[in-house]
N, C-alpha and C positions, 0 to 999 in steps of 0.2 A: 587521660588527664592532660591538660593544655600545659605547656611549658612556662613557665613564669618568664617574663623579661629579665633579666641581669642588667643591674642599673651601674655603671662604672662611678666611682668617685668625680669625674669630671661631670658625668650625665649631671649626676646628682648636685652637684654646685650648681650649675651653667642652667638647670631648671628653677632651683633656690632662688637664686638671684633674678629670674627671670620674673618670678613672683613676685616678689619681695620689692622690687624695684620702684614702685609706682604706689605701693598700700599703704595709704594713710600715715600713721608717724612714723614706719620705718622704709618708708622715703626719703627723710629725714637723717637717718644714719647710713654713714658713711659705711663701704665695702667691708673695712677690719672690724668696724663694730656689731655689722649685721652677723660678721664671719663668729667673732666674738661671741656672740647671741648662741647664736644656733650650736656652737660648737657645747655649750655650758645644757640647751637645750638637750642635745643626743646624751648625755652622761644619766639625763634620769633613763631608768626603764619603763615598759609597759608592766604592769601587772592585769590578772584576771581577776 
C-alpha cells in the first residue's frame, strides 16, 4: 500500500492560499478573512 503524503500545517496554508488567491470573489478578501473562512470551514465534519 502506497504511503500517503503528510501534509504539514504550513504545506497546507501556503497551498490554501495559493488557490484561493486569484478565484473569483475571494480574491476579493483579504489574508485574515480568507484565514477566517476556512478556519470556520474545518469545524464542520464529513459525514457518510
Amino acid at each position: 500500500m502506497k504511503q500517503e503524503e503528510e501534509v504539514t500545517m504550513r504545506q497546507f496554508w501556503l497551498r490554501y492560499f495559493a488557490a484561493t488567491e486569484k478565484t473569483s470573489w475571494l480574491a476579493c478578501l483579504s489574508a485574515p478573512q480568507r484565514l477566517k473562512m476556512l478556519a470556520e470551514l474545518m469545524q464542520w465534519e464529513a459525514t457518510d
